[in-house]
PQR file with spaces between the fields and no chain letter, atoms N, CA, C, O and H, PARSE charges and radii, in Angstrom:
ATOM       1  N    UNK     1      16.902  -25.727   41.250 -0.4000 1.5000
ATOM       2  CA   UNK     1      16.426  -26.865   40.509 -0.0000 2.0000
ATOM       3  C    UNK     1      15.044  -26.582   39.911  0.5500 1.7000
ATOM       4  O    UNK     1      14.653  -27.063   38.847 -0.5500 1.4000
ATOM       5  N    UNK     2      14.316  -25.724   40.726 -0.4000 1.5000
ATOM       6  CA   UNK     2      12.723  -25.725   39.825 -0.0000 2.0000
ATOM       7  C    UNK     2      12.811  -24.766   39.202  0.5500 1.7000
ATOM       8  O    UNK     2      11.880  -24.532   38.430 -0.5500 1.4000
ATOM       9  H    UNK     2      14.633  -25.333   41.590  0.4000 1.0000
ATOM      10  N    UNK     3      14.148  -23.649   39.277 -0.4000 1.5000
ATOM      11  CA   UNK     3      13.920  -22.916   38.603 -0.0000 2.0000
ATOM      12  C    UNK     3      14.255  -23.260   36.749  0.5500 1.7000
ATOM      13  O    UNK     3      13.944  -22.696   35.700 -0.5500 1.4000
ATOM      14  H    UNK     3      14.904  -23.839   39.904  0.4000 1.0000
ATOM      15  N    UNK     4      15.246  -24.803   37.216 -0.4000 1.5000
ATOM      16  CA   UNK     4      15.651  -25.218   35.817 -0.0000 2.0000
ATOM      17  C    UNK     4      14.639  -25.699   34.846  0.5500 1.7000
ATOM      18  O    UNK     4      14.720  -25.748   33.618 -0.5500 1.4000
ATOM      19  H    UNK     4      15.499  -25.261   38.068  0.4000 1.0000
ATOM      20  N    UNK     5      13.400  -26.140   35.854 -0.4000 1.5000
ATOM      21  CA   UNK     5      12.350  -26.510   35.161 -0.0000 2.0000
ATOM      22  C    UNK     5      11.581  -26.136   34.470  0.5500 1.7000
ATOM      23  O    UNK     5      11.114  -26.423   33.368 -0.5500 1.4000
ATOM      24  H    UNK     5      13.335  -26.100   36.851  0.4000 1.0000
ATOM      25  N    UNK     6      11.405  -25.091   35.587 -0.4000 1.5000
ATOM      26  CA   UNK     6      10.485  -23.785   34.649 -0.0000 2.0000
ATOM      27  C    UNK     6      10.467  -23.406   33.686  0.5500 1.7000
ATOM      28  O    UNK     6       9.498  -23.085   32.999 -0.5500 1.4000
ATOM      29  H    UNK     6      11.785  -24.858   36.482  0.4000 1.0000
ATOM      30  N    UNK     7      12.307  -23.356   33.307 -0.4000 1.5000
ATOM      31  CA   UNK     7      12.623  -22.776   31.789 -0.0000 2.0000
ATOM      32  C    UNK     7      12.638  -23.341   31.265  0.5500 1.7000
ATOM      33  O    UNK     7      12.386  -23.104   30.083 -0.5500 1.4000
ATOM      34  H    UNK     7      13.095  -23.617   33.865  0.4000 1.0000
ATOM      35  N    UNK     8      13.093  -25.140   31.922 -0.4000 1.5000
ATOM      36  CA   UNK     8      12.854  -25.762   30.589 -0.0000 2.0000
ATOM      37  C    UNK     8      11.857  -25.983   29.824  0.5500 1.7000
ATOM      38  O    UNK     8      11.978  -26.118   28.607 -0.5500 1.4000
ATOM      39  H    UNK     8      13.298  -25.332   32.882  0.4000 1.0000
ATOM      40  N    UNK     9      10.326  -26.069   30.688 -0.4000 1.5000
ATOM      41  CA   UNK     9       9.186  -26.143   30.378 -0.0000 2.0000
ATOM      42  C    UNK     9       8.773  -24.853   29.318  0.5500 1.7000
ATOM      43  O    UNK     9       8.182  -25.092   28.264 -0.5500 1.4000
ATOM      44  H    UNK     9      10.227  -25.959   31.677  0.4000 1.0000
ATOM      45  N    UNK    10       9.047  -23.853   29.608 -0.4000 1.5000
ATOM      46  CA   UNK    10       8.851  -22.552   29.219 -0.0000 2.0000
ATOM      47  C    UNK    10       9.846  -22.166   27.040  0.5500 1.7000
ATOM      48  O    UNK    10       9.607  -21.588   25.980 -0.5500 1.4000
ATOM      49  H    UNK    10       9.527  -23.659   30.463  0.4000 1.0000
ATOM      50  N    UNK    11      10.820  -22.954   27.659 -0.4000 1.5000
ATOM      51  CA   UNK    11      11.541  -22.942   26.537 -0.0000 2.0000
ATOM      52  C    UNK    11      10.716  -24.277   25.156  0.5500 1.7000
ATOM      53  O    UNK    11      10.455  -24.123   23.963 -0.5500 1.4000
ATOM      54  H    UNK    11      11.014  -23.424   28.520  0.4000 1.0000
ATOM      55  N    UNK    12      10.584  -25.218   25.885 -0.4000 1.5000
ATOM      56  CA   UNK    12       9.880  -26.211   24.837 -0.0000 2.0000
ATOM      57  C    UNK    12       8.877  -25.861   24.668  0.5500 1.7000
ATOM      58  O    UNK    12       8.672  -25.887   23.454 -0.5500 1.4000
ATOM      59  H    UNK    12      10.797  -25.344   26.854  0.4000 1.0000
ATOM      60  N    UNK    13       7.598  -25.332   25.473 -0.4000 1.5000
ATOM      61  CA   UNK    13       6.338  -24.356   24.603 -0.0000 2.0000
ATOM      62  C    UNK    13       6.730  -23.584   23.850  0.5500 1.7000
ATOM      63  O    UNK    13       5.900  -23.495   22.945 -0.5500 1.4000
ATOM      64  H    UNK    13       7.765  -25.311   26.459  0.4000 1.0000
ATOM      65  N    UNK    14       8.052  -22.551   23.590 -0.4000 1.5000
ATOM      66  CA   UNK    14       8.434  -22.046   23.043 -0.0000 2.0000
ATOM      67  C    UNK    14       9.028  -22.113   21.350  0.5500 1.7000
ATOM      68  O    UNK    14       9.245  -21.425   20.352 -0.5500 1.4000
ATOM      69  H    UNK    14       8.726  -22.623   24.325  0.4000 1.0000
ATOM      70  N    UNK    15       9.088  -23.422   21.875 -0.4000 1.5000
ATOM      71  CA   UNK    15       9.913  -24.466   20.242 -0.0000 2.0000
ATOM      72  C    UNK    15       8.015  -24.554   19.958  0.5500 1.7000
ATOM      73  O    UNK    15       7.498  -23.865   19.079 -0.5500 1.4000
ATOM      74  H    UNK    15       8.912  -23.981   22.685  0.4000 1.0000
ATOM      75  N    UNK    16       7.266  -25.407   20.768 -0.4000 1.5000
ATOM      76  CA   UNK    16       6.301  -25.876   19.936 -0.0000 2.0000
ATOM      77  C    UNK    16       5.596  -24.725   19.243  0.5500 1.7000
ATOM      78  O    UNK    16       5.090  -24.922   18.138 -0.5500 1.4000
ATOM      79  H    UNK    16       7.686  -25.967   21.482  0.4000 1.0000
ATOM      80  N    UNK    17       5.545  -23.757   19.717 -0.4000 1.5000
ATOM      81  CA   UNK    17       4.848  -22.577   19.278 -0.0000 2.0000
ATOM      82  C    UNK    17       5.453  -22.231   18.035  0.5500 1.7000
ATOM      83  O    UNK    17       4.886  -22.276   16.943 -0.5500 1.4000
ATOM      84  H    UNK    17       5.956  -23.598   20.615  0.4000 1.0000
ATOM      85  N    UNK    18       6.694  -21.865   18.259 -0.4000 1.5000
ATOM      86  CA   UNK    18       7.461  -21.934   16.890 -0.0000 2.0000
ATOM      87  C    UNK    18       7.577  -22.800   15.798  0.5500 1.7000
ATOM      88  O    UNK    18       8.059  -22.456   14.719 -0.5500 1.4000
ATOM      89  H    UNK    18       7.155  -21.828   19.146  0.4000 1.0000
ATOM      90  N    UNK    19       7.227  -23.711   16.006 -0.4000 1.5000
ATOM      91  CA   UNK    19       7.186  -25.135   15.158 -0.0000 2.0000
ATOM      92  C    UNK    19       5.796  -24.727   14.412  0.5500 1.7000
ATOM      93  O    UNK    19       5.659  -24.819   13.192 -0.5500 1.4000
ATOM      94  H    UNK    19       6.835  -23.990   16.883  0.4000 1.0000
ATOM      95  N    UNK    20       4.799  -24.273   15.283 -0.4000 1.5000
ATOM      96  CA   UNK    20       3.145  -24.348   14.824 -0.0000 2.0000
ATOM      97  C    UNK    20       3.256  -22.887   13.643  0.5500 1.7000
ATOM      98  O    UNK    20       2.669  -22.982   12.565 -0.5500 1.4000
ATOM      99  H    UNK    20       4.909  -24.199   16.275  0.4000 1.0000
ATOM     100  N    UNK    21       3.960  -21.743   13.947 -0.4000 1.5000
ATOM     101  CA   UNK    21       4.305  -20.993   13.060 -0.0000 2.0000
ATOM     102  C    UNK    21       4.579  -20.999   12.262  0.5500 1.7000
ATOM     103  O    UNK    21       4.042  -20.387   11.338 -0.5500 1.4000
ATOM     104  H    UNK    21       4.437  -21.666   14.823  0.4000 1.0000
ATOM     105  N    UNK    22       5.945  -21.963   12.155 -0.4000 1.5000
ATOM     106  CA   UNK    22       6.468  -22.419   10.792 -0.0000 2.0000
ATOM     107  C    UNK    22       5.391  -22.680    9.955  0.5500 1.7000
ATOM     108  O    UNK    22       5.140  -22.165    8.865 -0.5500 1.4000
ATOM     109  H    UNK    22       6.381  -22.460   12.905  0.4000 1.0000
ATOM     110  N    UNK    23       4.701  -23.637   10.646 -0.4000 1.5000
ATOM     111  CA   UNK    23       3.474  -24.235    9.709 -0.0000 2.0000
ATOM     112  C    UNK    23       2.632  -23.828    9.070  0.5500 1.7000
ATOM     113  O    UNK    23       2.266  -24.344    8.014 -0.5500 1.4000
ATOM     114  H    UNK    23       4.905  -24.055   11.531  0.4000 1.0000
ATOM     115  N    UNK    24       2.029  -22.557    9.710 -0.4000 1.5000
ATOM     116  CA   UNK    24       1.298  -21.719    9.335 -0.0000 2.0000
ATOM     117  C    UNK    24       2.479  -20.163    8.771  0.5500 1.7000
ATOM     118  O    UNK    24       2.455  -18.934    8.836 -0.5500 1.4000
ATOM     119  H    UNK    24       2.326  -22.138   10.568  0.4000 1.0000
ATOM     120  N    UNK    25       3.081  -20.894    8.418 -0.4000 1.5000
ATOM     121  CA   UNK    25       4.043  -19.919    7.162 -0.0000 2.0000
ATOM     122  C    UNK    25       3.955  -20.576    5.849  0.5500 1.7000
ATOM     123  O    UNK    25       3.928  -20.163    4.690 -0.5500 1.4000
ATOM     124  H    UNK    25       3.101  -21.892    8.365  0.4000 1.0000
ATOM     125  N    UNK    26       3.926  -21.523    6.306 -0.4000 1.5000
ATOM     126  CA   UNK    26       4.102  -22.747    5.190 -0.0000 2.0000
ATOM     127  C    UNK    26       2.784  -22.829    4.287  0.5500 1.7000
ATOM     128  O    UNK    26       2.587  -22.844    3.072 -0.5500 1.4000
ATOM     129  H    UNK    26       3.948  -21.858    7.248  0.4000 1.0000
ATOM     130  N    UNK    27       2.020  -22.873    5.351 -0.4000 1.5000
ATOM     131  CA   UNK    27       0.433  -22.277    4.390 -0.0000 2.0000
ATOM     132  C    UNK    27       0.406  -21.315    3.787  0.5500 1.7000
ATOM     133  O    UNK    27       0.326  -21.452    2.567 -0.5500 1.4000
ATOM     134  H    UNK    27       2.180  -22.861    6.338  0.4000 1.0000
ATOM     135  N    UNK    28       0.456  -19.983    4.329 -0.4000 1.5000
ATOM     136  CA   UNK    28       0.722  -18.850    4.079 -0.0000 2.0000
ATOM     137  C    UNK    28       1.238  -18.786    2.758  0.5500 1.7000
ATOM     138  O    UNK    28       0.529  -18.104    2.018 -0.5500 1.4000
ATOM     139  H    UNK    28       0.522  -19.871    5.320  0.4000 1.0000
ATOM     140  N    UNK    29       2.411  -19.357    2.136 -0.4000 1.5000
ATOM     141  CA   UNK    29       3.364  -19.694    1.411 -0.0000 2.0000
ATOM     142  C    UNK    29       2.086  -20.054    0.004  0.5500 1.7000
ATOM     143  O    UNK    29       1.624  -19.404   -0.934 -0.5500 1.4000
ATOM     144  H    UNK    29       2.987  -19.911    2.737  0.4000 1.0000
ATOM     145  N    UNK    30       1.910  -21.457    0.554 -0.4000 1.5000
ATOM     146  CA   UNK    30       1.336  -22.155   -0.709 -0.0000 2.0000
ATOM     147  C    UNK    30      -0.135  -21.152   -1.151  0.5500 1.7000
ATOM     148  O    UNK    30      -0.339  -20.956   -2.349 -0.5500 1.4000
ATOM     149  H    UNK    30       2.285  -21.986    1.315  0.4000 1.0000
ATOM     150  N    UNK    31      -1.075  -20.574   -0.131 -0.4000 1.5000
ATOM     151  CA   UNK    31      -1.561  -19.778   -0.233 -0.0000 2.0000
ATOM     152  C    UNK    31      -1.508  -18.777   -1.299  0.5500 1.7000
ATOM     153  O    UNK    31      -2.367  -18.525   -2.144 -0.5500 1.4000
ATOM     154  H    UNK    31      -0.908  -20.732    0.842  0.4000 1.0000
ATOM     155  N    UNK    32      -0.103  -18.131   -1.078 -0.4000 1.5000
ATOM     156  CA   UNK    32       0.072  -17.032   -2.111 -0.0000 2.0000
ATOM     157  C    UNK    32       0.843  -17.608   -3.477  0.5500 1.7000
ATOM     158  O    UNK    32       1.166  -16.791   -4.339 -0.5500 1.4000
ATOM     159  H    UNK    32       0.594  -18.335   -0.391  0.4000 1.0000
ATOM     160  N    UNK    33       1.053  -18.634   -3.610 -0.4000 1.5000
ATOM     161  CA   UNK    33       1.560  -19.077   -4.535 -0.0000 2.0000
ATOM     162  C    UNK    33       0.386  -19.379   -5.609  0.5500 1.7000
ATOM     163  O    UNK    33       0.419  -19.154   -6.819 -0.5500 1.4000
ATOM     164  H    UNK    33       0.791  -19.298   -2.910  0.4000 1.0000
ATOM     165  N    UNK    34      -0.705  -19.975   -4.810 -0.4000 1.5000
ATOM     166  CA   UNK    34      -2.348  -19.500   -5.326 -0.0000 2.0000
ATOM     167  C    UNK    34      -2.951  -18.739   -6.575  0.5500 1.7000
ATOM     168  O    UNK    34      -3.514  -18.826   -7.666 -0.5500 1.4000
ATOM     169  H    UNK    34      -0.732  -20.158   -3.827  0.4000 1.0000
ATOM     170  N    UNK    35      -2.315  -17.786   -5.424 -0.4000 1.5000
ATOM     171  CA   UNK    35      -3.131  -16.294   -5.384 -0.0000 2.0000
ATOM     172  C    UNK    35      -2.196  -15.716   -6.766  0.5500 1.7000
ATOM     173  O    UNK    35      -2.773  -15.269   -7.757 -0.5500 1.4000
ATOM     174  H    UNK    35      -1.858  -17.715   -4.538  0.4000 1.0000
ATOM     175  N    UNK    36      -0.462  -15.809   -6.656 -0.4000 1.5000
ATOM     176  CA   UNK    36      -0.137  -15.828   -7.928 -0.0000 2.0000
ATOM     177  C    UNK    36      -0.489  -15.889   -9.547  0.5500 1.7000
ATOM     178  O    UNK    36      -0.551  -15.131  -10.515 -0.5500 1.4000
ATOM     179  H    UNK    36       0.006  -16.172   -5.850  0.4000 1.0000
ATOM     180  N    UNK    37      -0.730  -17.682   -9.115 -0.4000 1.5000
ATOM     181  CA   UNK    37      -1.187  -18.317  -10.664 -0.0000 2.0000
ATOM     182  C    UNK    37      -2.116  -18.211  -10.719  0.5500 1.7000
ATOM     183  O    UNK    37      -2.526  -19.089  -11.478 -0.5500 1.4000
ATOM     184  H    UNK    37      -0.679  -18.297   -8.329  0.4000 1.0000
ATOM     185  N    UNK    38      -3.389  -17.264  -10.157 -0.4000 1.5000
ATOM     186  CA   UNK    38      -4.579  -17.133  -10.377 -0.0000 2.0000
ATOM     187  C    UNK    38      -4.410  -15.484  -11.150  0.5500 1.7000
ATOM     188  O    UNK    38      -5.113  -14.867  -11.951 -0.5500 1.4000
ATOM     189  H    UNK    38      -3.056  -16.551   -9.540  0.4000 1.0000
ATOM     190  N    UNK    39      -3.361  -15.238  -10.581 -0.4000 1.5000
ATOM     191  CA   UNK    39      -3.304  -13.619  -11.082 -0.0000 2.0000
ATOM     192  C    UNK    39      -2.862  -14.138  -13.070  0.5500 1.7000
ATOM     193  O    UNK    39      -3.626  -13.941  -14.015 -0.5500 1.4000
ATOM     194  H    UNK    39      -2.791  -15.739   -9.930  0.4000 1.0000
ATOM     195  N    UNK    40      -1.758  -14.651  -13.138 -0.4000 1.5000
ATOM     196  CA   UNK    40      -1.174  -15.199  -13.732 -0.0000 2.0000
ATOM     197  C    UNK    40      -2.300  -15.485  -14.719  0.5500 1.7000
ATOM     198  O    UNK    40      -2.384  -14.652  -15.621 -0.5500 1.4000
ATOM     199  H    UNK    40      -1.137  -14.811  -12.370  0.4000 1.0000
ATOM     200  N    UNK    41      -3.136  -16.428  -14.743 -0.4000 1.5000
ATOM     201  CA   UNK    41      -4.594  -16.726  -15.749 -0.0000 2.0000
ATOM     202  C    UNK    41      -5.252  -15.514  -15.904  0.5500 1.7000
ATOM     203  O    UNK    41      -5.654  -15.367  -17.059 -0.5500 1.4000
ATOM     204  H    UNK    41      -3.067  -17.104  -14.010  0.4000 1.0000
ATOM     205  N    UNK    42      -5.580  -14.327  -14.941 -0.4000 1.5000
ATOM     206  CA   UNK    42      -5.935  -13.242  -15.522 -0.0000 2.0000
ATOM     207  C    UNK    42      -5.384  -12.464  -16.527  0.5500 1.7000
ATOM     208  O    UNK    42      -5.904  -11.964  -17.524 -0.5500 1.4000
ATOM     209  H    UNK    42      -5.254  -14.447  -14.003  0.4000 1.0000
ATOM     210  N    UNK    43      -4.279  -12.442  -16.120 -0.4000 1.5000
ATOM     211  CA   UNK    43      -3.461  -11.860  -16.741 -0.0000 2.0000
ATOM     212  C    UNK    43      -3.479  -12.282  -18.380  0.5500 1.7000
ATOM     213  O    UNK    43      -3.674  -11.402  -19.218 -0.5500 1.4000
ATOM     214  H    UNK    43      -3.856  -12.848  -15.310  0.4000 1.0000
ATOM     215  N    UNK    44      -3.322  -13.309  -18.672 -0.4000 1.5000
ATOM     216  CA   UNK    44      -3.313  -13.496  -19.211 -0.0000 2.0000
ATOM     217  C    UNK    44      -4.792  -13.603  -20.611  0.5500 1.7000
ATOM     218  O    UNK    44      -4.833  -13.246  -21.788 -0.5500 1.4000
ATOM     219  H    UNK    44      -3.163  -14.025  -17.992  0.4000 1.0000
ATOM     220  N    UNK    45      -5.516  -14.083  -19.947 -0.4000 1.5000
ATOM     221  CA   UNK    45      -7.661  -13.588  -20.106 -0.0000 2.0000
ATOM     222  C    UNK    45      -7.616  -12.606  -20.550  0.5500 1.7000
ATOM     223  O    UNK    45      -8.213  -12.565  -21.625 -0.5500 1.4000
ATOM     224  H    UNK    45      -5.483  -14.373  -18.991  0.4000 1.0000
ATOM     225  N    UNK    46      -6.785  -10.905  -19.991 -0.4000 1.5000
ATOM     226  CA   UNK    46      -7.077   -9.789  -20.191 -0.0000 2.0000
ATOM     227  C    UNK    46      -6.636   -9.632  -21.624  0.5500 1.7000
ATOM     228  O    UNK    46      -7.328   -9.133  -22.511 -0.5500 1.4000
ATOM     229  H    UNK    46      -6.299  -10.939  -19.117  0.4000 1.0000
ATOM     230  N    UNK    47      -5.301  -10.153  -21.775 -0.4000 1.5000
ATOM     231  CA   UNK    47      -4.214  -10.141  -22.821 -0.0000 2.0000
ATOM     232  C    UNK    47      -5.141  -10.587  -24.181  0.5500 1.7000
ATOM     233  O    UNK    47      -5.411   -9.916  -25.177 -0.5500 1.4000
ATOM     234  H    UNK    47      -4.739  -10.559  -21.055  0.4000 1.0000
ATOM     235  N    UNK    48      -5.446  -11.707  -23.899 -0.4000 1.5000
ATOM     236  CA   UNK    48      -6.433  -12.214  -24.752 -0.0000 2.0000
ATOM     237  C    UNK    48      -7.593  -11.729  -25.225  0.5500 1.7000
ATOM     238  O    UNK    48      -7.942  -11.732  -26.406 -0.5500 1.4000
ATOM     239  H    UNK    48      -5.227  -12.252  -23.090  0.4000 1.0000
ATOM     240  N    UNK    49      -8.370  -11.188  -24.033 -0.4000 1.5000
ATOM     241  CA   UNK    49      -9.522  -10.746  -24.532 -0.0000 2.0000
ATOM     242  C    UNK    49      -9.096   -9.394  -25.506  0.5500 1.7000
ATOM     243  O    UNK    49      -9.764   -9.087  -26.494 -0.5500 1.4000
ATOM     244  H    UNK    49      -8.087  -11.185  -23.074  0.4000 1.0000
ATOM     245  N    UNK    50      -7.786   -8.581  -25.034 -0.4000 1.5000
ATOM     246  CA   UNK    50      -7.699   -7.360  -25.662 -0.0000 2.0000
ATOM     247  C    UNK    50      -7.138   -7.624  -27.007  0.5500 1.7000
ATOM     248  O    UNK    50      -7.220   -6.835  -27.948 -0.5500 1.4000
ATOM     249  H    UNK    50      -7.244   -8.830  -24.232  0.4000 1.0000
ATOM     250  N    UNK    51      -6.726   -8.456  -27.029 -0.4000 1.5000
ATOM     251  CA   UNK    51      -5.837   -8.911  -28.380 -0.0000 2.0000
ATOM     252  C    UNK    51      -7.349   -9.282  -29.729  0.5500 1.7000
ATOM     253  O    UNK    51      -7.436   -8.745  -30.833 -0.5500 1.4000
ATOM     254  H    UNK    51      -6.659   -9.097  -26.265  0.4000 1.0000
ATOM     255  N    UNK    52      -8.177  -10.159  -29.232 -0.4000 1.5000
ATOM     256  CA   UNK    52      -9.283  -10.502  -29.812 -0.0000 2.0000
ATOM     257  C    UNK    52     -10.279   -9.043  -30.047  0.5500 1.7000
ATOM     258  O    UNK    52     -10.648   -8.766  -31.188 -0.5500 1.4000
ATOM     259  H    UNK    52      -8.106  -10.596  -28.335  0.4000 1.0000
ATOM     260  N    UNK    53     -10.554   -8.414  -29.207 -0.4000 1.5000
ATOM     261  CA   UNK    53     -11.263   -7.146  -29.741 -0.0000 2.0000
ATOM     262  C    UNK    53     -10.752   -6.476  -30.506  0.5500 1.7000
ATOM     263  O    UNK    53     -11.497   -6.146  -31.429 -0.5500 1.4000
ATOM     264  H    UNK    53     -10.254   -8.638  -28.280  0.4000 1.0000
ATOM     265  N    UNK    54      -8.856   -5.758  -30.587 -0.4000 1.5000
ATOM     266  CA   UNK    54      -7.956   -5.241  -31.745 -0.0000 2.0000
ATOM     267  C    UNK    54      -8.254   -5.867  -32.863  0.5500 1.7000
ATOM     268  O    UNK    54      -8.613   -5.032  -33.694 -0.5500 1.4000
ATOM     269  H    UNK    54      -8.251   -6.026  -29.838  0.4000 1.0000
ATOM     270  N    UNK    55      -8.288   -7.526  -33.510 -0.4000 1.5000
ATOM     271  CA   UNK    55      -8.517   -7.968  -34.266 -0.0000 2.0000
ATOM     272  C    UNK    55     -10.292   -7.780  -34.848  0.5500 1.7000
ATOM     273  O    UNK    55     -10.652   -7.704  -36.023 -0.5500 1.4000
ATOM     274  H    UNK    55      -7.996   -8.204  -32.836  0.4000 1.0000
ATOM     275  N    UNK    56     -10.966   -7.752  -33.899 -0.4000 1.5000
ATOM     276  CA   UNK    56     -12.367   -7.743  -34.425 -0.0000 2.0000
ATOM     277  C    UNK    56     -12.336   -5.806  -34.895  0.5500 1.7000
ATOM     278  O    UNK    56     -12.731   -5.567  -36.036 -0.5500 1.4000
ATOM     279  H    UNK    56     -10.674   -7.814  -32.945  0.4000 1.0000
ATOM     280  N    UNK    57     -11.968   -4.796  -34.184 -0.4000 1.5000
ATOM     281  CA   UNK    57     -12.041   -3.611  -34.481 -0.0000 2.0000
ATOM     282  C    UNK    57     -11.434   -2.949  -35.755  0.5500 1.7000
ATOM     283  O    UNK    57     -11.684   -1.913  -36.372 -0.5500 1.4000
ATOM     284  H    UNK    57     -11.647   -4.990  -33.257  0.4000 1.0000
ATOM     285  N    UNK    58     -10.247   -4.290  -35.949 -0.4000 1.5000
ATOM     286  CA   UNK    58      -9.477   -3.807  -37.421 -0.0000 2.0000
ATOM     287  C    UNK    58     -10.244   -4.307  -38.149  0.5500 1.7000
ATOM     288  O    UNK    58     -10.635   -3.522  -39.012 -0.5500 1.4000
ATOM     289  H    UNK    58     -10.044   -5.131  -35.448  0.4000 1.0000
ATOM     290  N    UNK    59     -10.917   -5.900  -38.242 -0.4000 1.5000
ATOM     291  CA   UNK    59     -11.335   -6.126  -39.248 -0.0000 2.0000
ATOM     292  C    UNK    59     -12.930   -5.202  -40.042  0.5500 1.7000
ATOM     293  O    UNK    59     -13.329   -5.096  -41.202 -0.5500 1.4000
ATOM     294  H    UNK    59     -10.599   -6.538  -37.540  0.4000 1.0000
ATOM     295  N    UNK    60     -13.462   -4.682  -38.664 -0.4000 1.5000
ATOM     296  CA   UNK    60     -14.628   -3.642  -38.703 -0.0000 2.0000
ATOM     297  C    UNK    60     -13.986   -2.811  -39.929  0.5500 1.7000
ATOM     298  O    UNK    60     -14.271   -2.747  -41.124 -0.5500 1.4000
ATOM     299  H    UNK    60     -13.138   -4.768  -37.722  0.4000 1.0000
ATOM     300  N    UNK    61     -12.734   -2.037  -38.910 -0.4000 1.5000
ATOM     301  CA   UNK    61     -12.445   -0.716  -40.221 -0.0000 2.0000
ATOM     302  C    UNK    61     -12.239   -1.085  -40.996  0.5500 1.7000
ATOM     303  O    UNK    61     -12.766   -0.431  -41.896 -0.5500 1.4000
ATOM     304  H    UNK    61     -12.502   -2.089  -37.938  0.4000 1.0000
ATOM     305  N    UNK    62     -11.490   -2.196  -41.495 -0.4000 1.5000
ATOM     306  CA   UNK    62     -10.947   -2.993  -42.855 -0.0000 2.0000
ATOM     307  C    UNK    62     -12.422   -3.156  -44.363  0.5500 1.7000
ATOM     308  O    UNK    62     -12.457   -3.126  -45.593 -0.5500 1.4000
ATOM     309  H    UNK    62     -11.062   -2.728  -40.764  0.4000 1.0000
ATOM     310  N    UNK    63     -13.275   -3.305  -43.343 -0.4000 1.5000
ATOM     311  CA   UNK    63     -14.635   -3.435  -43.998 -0.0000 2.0000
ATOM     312  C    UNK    63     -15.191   -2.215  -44.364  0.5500 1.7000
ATOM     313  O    UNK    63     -16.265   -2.187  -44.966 -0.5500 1.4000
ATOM     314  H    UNK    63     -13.246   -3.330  -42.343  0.4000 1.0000
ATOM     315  N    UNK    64     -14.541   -1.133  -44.051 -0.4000 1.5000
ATOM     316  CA   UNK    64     -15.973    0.139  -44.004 -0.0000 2.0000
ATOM     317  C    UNK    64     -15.184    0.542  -45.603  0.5500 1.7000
ATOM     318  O    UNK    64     -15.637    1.447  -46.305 -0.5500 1.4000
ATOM     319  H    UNK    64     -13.669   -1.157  -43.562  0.4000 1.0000
């Protein structure tokens, strides 16, 4: 009988622990989803900025 206890006790810390994981997956998650669309705006900044200097460098040679 106490040994049923034990486990049962042992088994439900076991869920809660797992439960608290989930959670902190779940962060984890939105976290990098973040970290994504932040890449995502660079990405895009770079695109831009390089696109805007091609245009300023042609119009240079266009001029000489």
């Amino acid at each position: 009988m106490r040994g049923e206890m034990e486990l049962s006790k042992r088994i439900e810390k076991m869920e809660r622990e797992i439960a608290e994981i989930k959670g902190d997956l779940v962060e984890i998650k939105e976290g990098l989803s973040r970290v994504e669309e932040s890449i995502e705006w660079i990405k895009t900044i770079v695109k831009v900025t390089f696109s805007l200097f091609g245009v300023i460098i042609g119009v240079m040679v266009a001029m000489m």
